[in-house]
MIKOLMAR-403797 format. One record per atom (N, C-alpha, C): residue in three letters; y negated, z, x. Coordinates in steps of 0.2 Angstrom, whole numbers, plus 5000, padded with zeros to 4 digits. Layout:
N
ALAYZX;...
! end
This chain:
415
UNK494750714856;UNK495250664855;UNK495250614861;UNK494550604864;UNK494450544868;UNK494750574875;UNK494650654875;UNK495050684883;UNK495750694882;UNK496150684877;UNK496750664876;UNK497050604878;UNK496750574876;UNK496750494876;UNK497050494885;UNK496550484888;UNK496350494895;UNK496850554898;UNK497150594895;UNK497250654902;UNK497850624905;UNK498450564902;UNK498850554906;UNK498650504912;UNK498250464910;UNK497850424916;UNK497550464921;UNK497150514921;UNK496950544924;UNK497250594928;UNK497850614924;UNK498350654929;UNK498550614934;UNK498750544933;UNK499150504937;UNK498850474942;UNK498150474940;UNK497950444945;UNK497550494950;UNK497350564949;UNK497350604951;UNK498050624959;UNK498550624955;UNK499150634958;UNK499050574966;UNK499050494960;UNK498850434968;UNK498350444973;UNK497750484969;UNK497250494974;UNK497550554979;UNK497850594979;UNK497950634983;UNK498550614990;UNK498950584986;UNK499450534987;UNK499150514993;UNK498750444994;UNK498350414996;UNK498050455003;UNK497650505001;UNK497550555008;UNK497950565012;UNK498650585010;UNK499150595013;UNK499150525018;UNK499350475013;UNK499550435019;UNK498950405024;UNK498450415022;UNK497750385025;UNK497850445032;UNK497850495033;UNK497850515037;UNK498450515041;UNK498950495038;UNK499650485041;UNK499250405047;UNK499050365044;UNK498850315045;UNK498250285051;UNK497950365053;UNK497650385058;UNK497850395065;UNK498250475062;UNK498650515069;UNK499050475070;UNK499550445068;UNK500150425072;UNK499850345078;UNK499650325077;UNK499450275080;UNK499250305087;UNK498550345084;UNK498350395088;UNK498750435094;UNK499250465090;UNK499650505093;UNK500050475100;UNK500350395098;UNK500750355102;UNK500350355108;UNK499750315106;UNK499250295109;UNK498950325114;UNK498750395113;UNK498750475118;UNK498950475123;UNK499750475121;UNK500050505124;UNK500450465130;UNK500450365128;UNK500850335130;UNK500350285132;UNK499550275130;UNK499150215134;UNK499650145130;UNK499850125128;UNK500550065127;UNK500250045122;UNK499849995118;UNK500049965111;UNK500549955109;UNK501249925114;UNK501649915112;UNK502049955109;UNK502050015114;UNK502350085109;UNK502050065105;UNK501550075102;UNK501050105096;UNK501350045090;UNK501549985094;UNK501849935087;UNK502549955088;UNK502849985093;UNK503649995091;UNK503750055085;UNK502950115085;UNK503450145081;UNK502950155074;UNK502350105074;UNK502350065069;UNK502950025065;UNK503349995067;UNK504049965068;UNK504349995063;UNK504650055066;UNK505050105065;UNK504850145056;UNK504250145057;UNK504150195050;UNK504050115046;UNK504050075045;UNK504050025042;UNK504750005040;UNK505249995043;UNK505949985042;UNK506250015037;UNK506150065038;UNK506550115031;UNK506350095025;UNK505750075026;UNK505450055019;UNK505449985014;UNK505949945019;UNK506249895016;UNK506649905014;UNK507349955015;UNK507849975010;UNK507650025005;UNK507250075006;UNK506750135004;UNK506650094997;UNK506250054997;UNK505850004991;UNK506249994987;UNK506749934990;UNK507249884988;UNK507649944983;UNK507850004986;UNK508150064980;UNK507750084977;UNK507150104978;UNK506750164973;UNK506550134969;UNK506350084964;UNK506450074960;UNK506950064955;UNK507650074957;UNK508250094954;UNK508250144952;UNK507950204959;UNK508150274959;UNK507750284950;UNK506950264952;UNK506550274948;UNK506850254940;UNK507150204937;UNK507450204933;UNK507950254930;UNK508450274936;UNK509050314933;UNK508750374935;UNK508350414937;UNK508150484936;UNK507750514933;UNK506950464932;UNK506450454926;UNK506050464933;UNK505350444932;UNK504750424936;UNK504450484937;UNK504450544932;UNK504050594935;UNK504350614940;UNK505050644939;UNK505450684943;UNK505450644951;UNK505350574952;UNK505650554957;UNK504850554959;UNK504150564953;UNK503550554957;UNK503750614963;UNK503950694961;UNK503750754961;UNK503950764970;UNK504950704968;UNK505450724972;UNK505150704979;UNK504950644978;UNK504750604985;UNK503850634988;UNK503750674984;UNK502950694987;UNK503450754991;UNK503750794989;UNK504050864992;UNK504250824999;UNK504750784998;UNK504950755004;UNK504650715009;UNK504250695007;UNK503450675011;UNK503350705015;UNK502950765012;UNK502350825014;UNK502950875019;UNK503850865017;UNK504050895022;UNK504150855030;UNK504150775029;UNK504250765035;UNK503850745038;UNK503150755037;UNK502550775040;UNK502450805043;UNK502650875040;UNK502650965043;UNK502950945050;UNK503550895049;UNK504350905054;UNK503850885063;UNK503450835063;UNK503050825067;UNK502750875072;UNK502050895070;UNK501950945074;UNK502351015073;UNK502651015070;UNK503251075070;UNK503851065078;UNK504051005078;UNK504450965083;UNK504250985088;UNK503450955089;UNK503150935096;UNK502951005097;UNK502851065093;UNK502951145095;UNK503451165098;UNK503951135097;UNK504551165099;UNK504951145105;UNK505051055102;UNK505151035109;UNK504950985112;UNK504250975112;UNK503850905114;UNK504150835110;UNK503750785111;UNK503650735108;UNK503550685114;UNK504350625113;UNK504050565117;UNK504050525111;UNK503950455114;UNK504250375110;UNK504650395106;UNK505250405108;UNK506050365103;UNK505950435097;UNK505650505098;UNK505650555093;UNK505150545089;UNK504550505090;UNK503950505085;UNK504150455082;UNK504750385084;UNK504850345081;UNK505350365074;UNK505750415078;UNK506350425072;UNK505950465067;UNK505550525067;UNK505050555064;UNK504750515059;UNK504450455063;UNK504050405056;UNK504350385052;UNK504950345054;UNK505550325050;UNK505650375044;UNK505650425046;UNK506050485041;UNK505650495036;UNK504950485039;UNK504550495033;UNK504350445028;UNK504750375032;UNK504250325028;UNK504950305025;UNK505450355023;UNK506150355018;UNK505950345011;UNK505350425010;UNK505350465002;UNK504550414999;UNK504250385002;UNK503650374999;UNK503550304994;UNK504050254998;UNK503850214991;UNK504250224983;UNK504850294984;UNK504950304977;UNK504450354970;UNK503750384977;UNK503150394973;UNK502750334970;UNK502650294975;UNK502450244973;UNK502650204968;UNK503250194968;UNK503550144960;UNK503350184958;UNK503350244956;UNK503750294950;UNK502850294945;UNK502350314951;UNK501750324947;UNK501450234946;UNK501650184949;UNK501350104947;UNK501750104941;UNK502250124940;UNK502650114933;UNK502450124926;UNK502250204928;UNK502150244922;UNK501250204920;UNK500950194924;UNK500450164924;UNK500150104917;UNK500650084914;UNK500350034911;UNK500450084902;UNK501050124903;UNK501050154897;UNK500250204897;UNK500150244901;UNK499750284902;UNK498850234901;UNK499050174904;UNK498450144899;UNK498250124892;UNK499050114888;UNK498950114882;UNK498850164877;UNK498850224881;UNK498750294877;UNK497850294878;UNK497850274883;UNK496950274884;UNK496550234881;UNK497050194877;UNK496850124876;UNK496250074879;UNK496350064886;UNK496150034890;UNK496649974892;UNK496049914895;UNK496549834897;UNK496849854902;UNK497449834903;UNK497749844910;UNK497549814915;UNK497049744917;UNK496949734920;UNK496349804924;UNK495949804920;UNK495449874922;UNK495649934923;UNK496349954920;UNK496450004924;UNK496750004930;UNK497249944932;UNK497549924939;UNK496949924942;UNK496349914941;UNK495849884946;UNK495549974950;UNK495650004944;UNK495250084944;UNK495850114948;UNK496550094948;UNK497050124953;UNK497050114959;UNK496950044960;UNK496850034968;UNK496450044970;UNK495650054967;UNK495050074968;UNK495050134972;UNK495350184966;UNK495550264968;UNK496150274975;UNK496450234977;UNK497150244980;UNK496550224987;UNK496050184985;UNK495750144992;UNK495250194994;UNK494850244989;UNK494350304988;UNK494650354995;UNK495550374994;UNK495650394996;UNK495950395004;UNK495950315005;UNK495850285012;UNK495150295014;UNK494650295011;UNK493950295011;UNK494050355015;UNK494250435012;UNK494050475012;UNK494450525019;UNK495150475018;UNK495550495024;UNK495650495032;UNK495450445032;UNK495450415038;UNK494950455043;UNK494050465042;UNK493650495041;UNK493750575044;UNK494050605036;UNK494450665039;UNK495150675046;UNK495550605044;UNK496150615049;UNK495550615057;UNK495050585056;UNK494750555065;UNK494350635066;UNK494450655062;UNK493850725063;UNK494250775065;UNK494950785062;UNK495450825062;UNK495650815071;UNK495750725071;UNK495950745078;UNK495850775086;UNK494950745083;UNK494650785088;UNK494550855089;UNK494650905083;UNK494550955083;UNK495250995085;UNK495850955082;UNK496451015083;UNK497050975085;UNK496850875088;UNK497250855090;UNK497750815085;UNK497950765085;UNK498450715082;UNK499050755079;UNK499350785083;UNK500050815080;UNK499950845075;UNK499350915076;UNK499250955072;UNK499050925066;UNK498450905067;UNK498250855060;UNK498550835055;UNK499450815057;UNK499950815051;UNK499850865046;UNK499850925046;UNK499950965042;UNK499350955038;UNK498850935039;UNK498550925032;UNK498850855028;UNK499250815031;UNK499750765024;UNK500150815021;UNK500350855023;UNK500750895019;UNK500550945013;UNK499950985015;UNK499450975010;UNK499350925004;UNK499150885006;UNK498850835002;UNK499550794997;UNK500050785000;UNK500850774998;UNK500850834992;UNK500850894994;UNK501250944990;UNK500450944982;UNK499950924983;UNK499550934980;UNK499550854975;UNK499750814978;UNK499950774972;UNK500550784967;UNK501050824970;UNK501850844966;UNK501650894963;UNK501250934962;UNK500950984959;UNK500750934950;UNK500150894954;UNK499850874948;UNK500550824945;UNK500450764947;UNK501350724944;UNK501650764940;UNK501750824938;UNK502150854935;UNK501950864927;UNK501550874929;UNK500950874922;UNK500650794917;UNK501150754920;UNK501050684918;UNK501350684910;UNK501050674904;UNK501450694898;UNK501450634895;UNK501850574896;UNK501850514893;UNK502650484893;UNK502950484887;UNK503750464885;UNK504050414892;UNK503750374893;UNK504050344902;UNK504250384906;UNK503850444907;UNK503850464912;UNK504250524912;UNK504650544908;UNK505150584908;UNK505850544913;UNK506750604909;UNK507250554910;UNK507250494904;UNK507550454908;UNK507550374903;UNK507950384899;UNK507950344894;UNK508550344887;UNK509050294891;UNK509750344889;UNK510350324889;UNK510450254889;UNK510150234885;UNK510350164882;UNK509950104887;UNK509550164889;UNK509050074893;UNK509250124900;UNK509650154904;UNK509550184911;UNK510150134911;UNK509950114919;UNK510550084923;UNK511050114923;UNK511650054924;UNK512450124925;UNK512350134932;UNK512450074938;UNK512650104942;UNK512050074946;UNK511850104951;UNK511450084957;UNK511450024959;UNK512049984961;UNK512049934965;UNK511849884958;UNK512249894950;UNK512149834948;UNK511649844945;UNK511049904944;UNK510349904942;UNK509949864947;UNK510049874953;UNK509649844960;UNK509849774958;UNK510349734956;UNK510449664956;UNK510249644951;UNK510249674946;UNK509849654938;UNK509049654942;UNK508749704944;UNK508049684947;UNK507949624950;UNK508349614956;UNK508349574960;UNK508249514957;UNK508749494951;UNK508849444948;UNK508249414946;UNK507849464940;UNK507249454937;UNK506549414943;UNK506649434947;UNK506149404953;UNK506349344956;UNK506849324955;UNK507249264958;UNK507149204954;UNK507449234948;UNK507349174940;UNK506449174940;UNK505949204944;UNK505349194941;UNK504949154946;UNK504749084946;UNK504449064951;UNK503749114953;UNK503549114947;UNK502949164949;UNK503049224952;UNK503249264950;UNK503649334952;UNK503849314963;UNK504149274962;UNK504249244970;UNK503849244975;UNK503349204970;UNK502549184973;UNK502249274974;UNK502249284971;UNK501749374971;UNK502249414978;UNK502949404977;UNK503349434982;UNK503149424989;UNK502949344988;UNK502749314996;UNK502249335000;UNK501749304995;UNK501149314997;UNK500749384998;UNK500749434997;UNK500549484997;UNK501049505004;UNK501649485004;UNK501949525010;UNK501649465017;UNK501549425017;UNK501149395021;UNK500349405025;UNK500149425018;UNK499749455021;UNK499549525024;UNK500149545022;UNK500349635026;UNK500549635032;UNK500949565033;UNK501149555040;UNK500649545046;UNK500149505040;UNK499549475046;UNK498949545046;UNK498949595044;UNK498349635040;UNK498449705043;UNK499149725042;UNK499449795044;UNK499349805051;UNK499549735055;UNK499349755063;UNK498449785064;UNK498249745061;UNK497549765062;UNK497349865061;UNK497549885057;UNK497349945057;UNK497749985059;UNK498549975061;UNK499050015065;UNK499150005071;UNK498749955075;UNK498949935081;UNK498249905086;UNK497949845082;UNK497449805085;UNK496849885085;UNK496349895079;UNK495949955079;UNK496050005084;UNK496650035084;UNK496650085087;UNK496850075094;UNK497050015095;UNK497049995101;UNK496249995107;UNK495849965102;UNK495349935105;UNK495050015104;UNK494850075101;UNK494350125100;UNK494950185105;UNK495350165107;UNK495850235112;UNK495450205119;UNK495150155119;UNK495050115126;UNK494350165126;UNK493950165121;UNK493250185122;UNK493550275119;UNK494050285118;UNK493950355119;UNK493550385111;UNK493650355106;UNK493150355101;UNK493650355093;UNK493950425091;UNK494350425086;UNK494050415081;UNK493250445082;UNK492750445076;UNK492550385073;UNK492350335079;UNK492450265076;UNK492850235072;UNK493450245073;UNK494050215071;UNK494150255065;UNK494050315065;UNK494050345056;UNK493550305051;UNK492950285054;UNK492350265051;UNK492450195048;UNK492750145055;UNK492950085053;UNK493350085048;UNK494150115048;UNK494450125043;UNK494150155035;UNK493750195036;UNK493550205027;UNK492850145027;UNK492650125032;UNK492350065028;UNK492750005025;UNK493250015027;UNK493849945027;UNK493849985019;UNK494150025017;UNK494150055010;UNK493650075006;UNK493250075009;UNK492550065003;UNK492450005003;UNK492649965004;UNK492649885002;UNK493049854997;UNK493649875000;UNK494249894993;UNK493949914988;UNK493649974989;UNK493350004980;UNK493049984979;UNK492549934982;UNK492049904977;UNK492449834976;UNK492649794980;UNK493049744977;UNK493549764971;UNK493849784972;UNK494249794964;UNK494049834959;UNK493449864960;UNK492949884954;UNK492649834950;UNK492349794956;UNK492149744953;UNK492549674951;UNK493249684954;UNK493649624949;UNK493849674943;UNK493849734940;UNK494049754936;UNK493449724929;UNK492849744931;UNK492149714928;UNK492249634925;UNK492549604930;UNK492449524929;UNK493049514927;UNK493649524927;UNK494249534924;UNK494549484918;UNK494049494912;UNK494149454907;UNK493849394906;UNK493449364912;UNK492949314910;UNK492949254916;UNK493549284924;UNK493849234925;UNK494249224928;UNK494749164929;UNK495249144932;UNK495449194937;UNK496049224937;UNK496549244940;UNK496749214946;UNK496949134948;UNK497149104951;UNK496449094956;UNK495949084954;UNK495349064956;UNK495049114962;UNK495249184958;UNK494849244962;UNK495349264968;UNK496149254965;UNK496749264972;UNK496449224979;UNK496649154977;UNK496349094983;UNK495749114986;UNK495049134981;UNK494449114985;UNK494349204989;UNK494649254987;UNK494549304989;UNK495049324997;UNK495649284996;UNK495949285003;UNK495749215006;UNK495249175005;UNK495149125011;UNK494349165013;UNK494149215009;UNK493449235013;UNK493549305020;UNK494249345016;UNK494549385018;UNK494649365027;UNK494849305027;UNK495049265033;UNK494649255039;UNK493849245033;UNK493249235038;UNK492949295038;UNK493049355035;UNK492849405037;UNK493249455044;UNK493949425044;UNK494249455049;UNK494149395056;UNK493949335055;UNK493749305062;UNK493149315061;UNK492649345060;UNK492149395062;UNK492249455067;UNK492749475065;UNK493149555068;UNK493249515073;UNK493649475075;UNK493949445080;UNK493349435085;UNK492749415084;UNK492049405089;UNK492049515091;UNK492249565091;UNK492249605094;UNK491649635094;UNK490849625089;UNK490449625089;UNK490249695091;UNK489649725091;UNK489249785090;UNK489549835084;UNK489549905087;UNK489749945081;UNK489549945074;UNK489049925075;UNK488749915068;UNK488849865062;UNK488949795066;UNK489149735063;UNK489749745061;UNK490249775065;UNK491049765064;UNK491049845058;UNK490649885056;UNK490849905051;UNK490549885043;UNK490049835045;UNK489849775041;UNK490449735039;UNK490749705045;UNK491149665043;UNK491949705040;UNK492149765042;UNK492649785039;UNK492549805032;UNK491949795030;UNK491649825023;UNK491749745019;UNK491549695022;UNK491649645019;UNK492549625017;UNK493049625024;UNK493749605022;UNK493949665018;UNK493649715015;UNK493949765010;UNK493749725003;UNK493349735007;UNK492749694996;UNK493349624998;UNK493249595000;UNK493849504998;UNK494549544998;UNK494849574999;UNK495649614998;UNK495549634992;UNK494949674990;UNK495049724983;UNK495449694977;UNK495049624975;UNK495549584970;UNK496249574970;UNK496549564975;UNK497249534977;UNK497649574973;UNK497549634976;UNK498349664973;UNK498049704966;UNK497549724963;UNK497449714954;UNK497749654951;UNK497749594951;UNK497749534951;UNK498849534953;UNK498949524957;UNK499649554959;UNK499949584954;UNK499749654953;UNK499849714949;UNK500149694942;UNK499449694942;UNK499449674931;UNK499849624929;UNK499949554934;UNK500449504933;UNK501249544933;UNK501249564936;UNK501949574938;UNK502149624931;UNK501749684932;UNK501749724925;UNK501749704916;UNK501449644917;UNK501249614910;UNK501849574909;UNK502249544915;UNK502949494915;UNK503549544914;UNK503449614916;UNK504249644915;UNK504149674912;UNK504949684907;UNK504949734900;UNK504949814903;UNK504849874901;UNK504949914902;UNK505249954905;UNK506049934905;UNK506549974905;UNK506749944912;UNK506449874915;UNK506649844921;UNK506049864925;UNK505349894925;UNK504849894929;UNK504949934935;UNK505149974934;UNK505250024942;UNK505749964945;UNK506049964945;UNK506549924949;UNK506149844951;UNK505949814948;UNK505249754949;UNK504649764955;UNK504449824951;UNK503749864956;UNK504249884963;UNK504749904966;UNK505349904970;UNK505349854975;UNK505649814972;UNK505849754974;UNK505249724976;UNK504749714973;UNK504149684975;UNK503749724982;UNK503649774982;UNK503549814986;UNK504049814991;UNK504649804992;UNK504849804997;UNK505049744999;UNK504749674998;UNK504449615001;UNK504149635006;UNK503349675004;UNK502949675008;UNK503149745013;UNK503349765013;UNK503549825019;UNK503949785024;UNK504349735022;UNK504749695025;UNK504449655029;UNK503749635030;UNK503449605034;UNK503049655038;UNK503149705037;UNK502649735041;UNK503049755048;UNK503649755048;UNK503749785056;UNK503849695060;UNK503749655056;UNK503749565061;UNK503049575063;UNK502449585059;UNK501949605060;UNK501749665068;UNK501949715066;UNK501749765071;UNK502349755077;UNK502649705078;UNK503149685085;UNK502949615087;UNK502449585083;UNK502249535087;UNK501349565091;UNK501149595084;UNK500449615088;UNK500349655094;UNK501049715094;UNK500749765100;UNK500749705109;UNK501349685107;UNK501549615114;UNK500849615115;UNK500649575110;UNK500249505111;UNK499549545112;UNK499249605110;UNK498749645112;UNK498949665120;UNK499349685122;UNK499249705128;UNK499449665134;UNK499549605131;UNK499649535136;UNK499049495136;UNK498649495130;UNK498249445131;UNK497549485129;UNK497549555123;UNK496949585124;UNK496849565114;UNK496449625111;UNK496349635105;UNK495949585103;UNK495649565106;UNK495249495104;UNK495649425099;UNK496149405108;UNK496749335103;UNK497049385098;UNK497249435097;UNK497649465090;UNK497149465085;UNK496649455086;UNK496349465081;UNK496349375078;UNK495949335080;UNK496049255082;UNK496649245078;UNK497049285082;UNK497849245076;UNK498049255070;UNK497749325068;UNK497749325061;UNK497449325056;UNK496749295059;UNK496449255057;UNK496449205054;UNK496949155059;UNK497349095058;UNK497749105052;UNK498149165055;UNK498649185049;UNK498449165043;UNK497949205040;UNK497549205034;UNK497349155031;UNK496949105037;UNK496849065031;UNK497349015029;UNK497849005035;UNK498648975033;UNK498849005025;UNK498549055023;UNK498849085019;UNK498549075012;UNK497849085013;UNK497149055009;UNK497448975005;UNK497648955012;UNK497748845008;UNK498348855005;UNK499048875006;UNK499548875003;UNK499548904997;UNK498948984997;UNK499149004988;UNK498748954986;UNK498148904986;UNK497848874981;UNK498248804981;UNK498748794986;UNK499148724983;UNK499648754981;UNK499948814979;UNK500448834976;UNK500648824969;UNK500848764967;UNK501148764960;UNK501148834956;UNK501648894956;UNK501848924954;UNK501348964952;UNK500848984956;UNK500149024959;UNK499649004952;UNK499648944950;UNK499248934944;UNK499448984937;UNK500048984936;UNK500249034931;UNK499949094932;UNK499549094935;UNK499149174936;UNK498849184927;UNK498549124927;UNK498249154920;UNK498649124913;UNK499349124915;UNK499749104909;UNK499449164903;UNK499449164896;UNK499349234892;UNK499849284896;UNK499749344895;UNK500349364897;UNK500949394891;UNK501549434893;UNK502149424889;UNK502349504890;UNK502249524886;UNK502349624886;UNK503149634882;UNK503549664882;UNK504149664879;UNK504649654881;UNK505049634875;UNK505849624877;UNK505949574880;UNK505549534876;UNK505549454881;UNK505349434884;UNK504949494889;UNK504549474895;UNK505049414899;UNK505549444902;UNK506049414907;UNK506049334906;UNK506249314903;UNK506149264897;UNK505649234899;UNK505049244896;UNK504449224897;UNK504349194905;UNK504549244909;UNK504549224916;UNK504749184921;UNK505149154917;UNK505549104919;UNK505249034921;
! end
């Protein structure tokens, strides 16, 4: 009975972990690739840039999509479409070489289909808790964990892959890993996760996407989660797509940068394991603020450029202060919206933070090869803790541990 309980959570999250590889090694090579081939940070933030853009309209729809076609099918549909524009990469550069302006429109294309997997399987997630009957905060804690597991494990793999067969090539193991999450996703067998009922599926696209939009607007809090988390992607995402691999191309050194990057996610797993542990016993608002002002002085530690050794000390540590944040995010945001509005919520929210990413990786690349990975690191550094004092004087930010409000009248509640 009890492996009933659990086999929808574990499908799903099986499905995320695989997910996950995909993109951790997307996450790797392409920087990589730029950086190869072009010496440029700036490349490497331009087409950082570029696959980040799509994903501001990408997000802002897909949890509409998610809505009117049901969450498995858009899980299955966007891993296919993933894993194929993957392939398109070193298939291209077989065919007819690869500069700048092709790897940019390549990343772009890829980074179309992915955050409709993403809503679709954070959606299904809370129902799939309740079949396990587990807290939603400790399962949100156990999802990030495992999505970070397999940053842990990708990265690692992508810097292994590239020394042996080279950046391009290396793609076609996301496609793999893409095709073997849409396999599992399909086997996900909880009532959300089909097509939606009639009565609760939005009519049309536009006025479902405006219904979303609305709910995040009327919610001071919901605003607050919007902001801040995409701020901190702004200041965060240069780091591992631009500043890192700027600095380890210089030494010729892919294996480091794989190593650093899974310590940066073994930090993660153990921070939001261990906010799942602690979860019931403290303050939500308490752990947001004190976790992103430590996070800040763990990245102006990164910023001294120490010894290999220390700096994967110190990447282990800003993963452990991150792991809380987005658990804590998560279950807020899921606890406030009723069910029939959450993919479009998880959407919308998500495409905040993807919104900040390409102001992010077009200020870092400049400022790394003008002034050197050092000040980029210094400055978002700064960033952070700018960020750190603003969540703890944020009025709205205290509601973190309002009770929470599951149902029809979440909306309502949120207000």
């Amino acid at each position: 009975m009890t492996r009933l309980r659990l086999a929808p959570l574990v499908t799903l999250e099986t499905s995320t972990f695989a997910s996950g590889v995909g993109n951790g090694i997307v996450a790797v090579a392409f920087p990589w690739l730029v950086l190869e081939r072009t010496g440029s940070a700036t490349a490497a933030g331009l087409v950082a840039a570029a696959g980040a853009v799509p994903l501001v309209l990408s997000s802002l729809l897909s949890g509409t999509v998610v809505d009117l076609v049901g969450r498995r099918r858009t899980a299955i549909g966007a891993d296919v479409l993933s894993g194929l524009s993957a392939a398109a990469v070193p298939l291209t550069d077989a065919v007819v070489g690869l500069d700048v302006p092709t790897i940019a429109l390549l990343a772009a294309l890829g980074a179309v289909f992915d955050p409709a997997g993403f809503s679709a399987r954070e959606a299904m997630l809370p129902e799939c808790a309740r079949a396990a009957r587990l807290r939603l905060d400790r399962v949100n804690s156990v999802h990030t964990a495992l999505f970070s597991v397999s940053f842990l494990i990708a990265p690692g793999l992508g810097g292994l892959l590239i020394a042996l067969v080279g950046a391009s090539t290396t793609l076609y193991a996301t496609t793999v890993a893409f095709a073997v999450s849409a396999v599992v996703v399909a086997f996900v067998r909880v009532s959300s996760a089909g097509r939606p009922d009639h009565h609760d599926a939005p009519t049309t696209m536009l006025a479902a996407t405006r219904e979303g939009i609305a709910v995040v607007f009327r919610s001071p809090l919901l605003r607050a989660l919007a902001v801040v988390p995409a701020v901190a992607v702004m200041a965060w995402f240069p780091v591992e797509a631009v500043m890192l691999p700027a600095f380890f191309v210089e030494q010729d050194a892919p294996e480091r940068l794989g190593a650093l990057l899974a310590a940066l996610s073994g930090g993660v797993v153990a921070g939001s394991l261990g906010y799942g542990l602690i979860a019931p016993r403290v303050s939500r608002h308490r752990v947001f603020v004190v976790t992103l002002g430590l996070l800040a002085a763990a990245v102006l530690g990164l910023a001294q450029l120490p010894q290999f050794g220390a700096m994967l000390v110190l990447g282990f540590a800003a993963g452990l202060f991150y792991g809380p944040v987005e658990p804590v995010s998560n279950v807020t945001v899921q606890e406030m919206t009723p069910e029939r509005l959450r993919g479009r919520v998880v959407g919308i929210m998500t495409s905040t933070a993807y919104a900040a990413g390409p102001v992010g990786f077009l200020l870092a690349g400049p400022v790394v090869d003008a002034y050197g990975v050092q000040t980029a690191f210094l400055g978002t550094a700064g960033l952070l803790v700018l960020l750190a004092v603003g969540s703890a004087l944020a009025p709205s930010l205290r509601r973190l541990d309002d009770p929470p409000a599951v149902g029809p009248d979440a909306v309502s509640r949120a207000e």
